[in-house]
C-alpha positions in Angstrom: 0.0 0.0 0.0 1.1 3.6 -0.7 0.8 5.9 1.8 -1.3 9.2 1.4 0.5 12.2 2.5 -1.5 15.5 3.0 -0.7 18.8 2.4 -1.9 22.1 3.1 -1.8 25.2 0.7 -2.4 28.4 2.4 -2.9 31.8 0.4 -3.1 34.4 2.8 -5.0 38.2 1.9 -5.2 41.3 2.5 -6.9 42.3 6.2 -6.0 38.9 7.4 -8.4 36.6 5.5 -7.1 33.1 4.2 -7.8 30.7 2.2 -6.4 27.3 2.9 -7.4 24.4 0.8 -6.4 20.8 2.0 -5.6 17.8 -0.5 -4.1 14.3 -0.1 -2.3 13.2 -3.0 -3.5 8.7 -3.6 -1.1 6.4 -5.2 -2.6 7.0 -8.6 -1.9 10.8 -9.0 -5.1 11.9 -8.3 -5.9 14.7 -6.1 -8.9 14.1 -3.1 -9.7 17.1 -1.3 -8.8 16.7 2.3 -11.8 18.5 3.5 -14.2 16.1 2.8 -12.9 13.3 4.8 -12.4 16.1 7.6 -16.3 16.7 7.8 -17.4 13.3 6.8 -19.1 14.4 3.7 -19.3 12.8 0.5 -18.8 15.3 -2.6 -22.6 16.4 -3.6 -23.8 16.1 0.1 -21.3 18.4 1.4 -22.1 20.6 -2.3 -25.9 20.4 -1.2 -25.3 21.6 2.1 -22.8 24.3 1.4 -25.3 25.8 -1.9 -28.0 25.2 0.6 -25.9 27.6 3.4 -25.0 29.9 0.3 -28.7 30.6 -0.4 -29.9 31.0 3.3 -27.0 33.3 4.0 -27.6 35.6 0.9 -31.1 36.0 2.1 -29.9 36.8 5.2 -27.9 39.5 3.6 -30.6 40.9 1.7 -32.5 40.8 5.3 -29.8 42.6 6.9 -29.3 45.4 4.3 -32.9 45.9 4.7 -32.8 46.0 8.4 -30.0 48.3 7.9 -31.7 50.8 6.4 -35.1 50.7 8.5 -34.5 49.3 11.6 -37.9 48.3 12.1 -38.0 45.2 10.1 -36.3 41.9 10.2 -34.9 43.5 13.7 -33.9 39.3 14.5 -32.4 38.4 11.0 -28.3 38.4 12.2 -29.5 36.8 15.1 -31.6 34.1 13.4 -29.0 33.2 11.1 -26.4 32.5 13.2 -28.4 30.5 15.5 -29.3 28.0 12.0 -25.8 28.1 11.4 -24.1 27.2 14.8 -27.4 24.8 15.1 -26.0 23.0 12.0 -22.3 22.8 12.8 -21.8 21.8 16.1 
Protein backbone atom coordinates (compact mmCIF):
# COMPACT_ATOMS: atom_id res chain seq x y z
CA UNK A 1 0.00 0.00 0.00
CA UNK A 2 1.13 3.59 -0.74
CA UNK A 3 0.81 5.92 1.81
CA UNK A 4 -1.27 9.22 1.40
CA UNK A 5 0.50 12.21 2.49
CA UNK A 6 -1.48 15.54 2.97
CA UNK A 7 -0.74 18.83 2.39
CA UNK A 8 -1.94 22.13 3.09
CA UNK A 9 -1.76 25.23 0.74
CA UNK A 10 -2.43 28.43 2.43
CA UNK A 11 -2.87 31.80 0.36
CA UNK A 12 -3.05 34.43 2.75
CA UNK A 13 -4.99 38.15 1.85
CA UNK A 14 -5.21 41.33 2.48
CA UNK A 15 -6.87 42.27 6.20
CA UNK A 16 -6.01 38.95 7.42
CA UNK A 17 -8.42 36.59 5.46
CA UNK A 18 -7.05 33.10 4.15
CA UNK A 19 -7.79 30.75 2.19
CA UNK A 20 -6.40 27.26 2.94
CA UNK A 21 -7.43 24.35 0.78
CA UNK A 22 -6.43 20.84 2.01
CA UNK A 23 -5.58 17.81 -0.47
CA UNK A 24 -4.10 14.33 -0.07
CA UNK A 25 -2.28 13.23 -3.00
CA UNK A 26 -3.52 8.74 -3.64
CA UNK A 27 -1.08 6.42 -5.21
CA UNK A 28 -2.57 7.03 -8.63
CA UNK A 29 -1.90 10.80 -8.98
CA UNK A 30 -5.12 11.86 -8.33
CA UNK A 31 -5.92 14.68 -6.12
CA UNK A 32 -8.94 14.06 -3.11
CA UNK A 33 -9.71 17.09 -1.28
CA UNK A 34 -8.82 16.67 2.30
CA UNK A 35 -11.84 18.49 3.50
CA UNK A 36 -14.15 16.09 2.75
CA UNK A 37 -12.90 13.30 4.76
CA UNK A 38 -12.38 16.12 7.64
CA UNK A 39 -16.27 16.75 7.78
CA UNK A 40 -17.36 13.26 6.84
CA UNK A 41 -19.05 14.36 3.71
CA UNK A 42 -19.29 12.77 0.45
CA UNK A 43 -18.78 15.25 -2.64
CA UNK A 44 -22.58 16.35 -3.56
CA UNK A 45 -23.83 16.09 0.15
CA UNK A 46 -21.26 18.44 1.38
CA UNK A 47 -22.07 20.60 -2.32
CA UNK A 48 -25.95 20.40 -1.20
CA UNK A 49 -25.33 21.62 2.08
CA UNK A 50 -22.82 24.29 1.35
CA UNK A 51 -25.30 25.75 -1.90
CA UNK A 52 -28.04 25.15 0.59
CA UNK A 53 -25.90 27.60 3.44
CA UNK A 54 -25.02 29.94 0.26
CA UNK A 55 -28.70 30.62 -0.44
CA UNK A 56 -29.92 31.00 3.34
CA UNK A 57 -26.95 33.32 4.01
CA UNK A 58 -27.65 35.63 0.89
CA UNK A 59 -31.13 36.02 2.12
CA UNK A 60 -29.90 36.82 5.22
CA UNK A 61 -27.91 39.54 3.61
CA UNK A 62 -30.61 40.93 1.74
CA UNK A 63 -32.54 40.84 5.33
CA UNK A 64 -29.81 42.61 6.85
CA UNK A 65 -29.26 45.38 4.26
CA UNK A 66 -32.88 45.93 4.72
CA UNK A 67 -32.81 45.95 8.36
CA UNK A 68 -30.00 48.34 7.91
CA UNK A 69 -31.67 50.79 6.41
CA UNK A 70 -35.07 50.73 8.49
CA UNK A 71 -34.49 49.28 11.56
CA UNK A 72 -37.87 48.30 12.14
CA UNK A 73 -38.05 45.24 10.10
CA UNK A 74 -36.34 41.93 10.19
CA UNK A 75 -34.93 43.47 13.73
CA UNK A 76 -33.92 39.25 14.51
CA UNK A 77 -32.35 38.39 10.98
CA UNK A 78 -28.34 38.45 12.16
CA UNK A 79 -29.47 36.80 15.08
CA UNK A 80 -31.63 34.08 13.38
CA UNK A 81 -28.99 33.19 11.08
CA UNK A 82 -26.39 32.52 13.21
CA UNK A 83 -28.43 30.46 15.54
CA UNK A 84 -29.28 28.03 11.98
CA UNK A 85 -25.80 28.15 11.39
CA UNK A 86 -24.13 27.20 14.75
CA UNK A 87 -27.37 24.80 15.07
CA UNK A 88 -26.03 22.98 11.97
CA UNK A 89 -22.33 22.82 12.76
CA UNK A 90 -21.84 21.85 16.08
Amino acid sequence: MHERRRKSFVLSFKAGHTLTIKATRAWNGLVVLGHLEDVGMGYFEHMKGALVLSIRFGLSSIQLILHALFPFIFIDAGKRAAEKYNGRHR
